[in-house]
N, C-alpha and C positions, 0 to 999 in steps of 0.2 A: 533437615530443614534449617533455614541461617547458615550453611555453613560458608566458610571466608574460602571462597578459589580467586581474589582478587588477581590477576597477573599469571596468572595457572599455564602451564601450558599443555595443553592438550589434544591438541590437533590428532586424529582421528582415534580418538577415542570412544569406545563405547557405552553411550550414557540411556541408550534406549528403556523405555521405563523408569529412569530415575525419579527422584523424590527432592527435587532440589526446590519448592517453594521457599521465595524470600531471602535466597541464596544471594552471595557476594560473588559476581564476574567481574568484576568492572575491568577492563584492560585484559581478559583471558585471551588466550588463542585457542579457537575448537574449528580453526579450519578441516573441512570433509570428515568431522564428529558424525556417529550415529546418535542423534537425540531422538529418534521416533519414539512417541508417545510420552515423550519425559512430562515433568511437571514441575512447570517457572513461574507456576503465579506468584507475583509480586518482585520476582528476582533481578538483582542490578546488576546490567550488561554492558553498561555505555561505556563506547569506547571498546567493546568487545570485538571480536572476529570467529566469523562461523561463516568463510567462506565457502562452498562447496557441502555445508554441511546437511544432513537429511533432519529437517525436524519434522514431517509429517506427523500432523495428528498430535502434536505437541499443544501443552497449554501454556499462552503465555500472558493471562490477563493480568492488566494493570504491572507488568514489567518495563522497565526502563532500559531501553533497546537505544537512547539518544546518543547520536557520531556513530553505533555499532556498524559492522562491515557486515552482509549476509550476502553479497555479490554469489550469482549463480549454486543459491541456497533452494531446500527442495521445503517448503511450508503447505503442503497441501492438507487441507484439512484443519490445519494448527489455529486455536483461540487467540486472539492477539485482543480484546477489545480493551479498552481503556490503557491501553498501553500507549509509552511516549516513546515517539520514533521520529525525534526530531533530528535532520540531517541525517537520518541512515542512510547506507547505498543496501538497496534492495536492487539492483541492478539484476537482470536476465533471470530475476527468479521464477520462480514457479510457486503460483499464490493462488492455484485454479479452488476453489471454495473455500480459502481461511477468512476469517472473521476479524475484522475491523471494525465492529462497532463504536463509534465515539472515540476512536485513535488518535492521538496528535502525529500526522506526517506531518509538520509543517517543513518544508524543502525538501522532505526527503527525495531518495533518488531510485525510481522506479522504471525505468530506461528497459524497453525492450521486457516487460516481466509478463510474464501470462497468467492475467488475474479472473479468467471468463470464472462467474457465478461467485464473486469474490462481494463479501459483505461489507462495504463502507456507511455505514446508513449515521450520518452526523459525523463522518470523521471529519479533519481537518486538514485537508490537503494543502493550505495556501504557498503559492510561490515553489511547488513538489514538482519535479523533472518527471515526465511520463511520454516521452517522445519516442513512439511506436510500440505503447504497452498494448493488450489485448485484453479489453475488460467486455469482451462479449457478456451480456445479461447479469452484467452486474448490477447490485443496490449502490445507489449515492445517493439517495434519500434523504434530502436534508445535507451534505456535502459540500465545504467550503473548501471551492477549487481557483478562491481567487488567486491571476494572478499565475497558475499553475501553465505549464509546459505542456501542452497533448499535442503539439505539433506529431500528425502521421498517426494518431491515436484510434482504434478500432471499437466503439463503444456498439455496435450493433445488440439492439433489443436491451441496453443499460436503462436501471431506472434512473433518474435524475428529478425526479418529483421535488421539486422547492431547493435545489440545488445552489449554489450562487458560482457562479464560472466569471464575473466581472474581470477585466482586464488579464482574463487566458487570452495563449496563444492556440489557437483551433487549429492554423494551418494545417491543411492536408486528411484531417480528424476525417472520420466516418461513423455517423452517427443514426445508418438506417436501422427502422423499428424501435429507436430508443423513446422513453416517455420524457418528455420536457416540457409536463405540466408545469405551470409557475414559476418555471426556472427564472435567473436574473443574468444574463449575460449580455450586459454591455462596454464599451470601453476594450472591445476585444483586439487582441493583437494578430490576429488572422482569422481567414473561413474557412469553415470547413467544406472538404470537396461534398460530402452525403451528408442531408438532412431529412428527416421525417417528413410528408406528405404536409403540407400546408404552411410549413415552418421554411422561411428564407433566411437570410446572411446581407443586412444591409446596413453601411453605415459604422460596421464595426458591430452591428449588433442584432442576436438573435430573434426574430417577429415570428410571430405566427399569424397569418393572413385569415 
């Protein structure tokens, strides 16, 4: 626990099962690392690189993942909540049920990631790149996606219950069977082609009739 990998290099390393809470990465390389099942709560990553790497089933709550690289990273399963992931590239990951509760994504970059059943519920997505993620029957519950990128974005059957989407780009999004109770999206910078059964795209902004 605490221990200093500040700068480490370690690229495919075997760290499965580790014991790293509160641990020092900042500036590591653990590109195509095995961390399945490791343990990073609280551990400082920023600025890190775990391209390629598998953390399945990995805990990372309350870690500081902010500038980290995890580009075509495998996080399935993995606890992320209260972690700061400001500016990451999450690019092409695989995020199918990790947990994001109360997350800071603010900009991060999530381009092409496949997050179906993926827990956001109060994260902070504002001004976050998501242009052709796959968050089939995800939570965003509470969800601030001002401002956020989903151009070409797949949210089929997502909750979005009290969400705030204001001045997103929708363009091309698909949004059948998603909940968008109370949502707030207006000031939008595009519509999406699929919307829910009663709900339109007018004006720059989402009505439900």
């Amino acid at each position: 626990d605490g221990a200093n990998l500040s700068n480490a290099r370690l690229d495919g390393a075997n760290l499965s099962n580790a014991r790293l809470d509160g641990a020092n990465l900042q500036g590591a390389r653990l590109d195509r690392a095995n961390l399945t099942s490791a343990r990073l709560d609280g551990a400082k990553m920023n600025y890190a690189r775990f391209d390629g790497a598998n953390l399945t089933n990995a805990r990372l709550d309350g870690a500081n993942l902010s500038e980290a690289s995890l580009n075509s990273s495998n996080l399935i399963g993995s606890i992320l909540d209260n972690a700061e992931l400001v500016g990451t590239n999450l690019n092409n990951s695989n995020l199918i049920n990790t947990y994001f509760h109360e997350a800071n994504l603010v900009r991060a970059s999530l381009n092409g990631a496949r997050m179906r059943n993926s827990k956001l519920y109060k994260a902070d997505l504002r001004e976050a790149k998501l242009i052709g993620t796959i968050l089939w029957d995800a939570d965003l519950r509470e969800a601030n996606m001002k401002g956020a990128d989903l151009t070409n974005t797949r949210l089929y059957g997502a909750n979005l219950r009290d969400a705030k989407l204001d001045g997103a780009n929708l363009s091309g999004a698909h949004f059948i069977n998603a909940n968008l109770d109370r949502i707030s999206a207006s000031d939008l910078k595009g519509c999406p082609i699929s919307l829910p059964k009663k709900w339109i795209c007018k004006k720059n902004k989402l009505i439900k009739r």
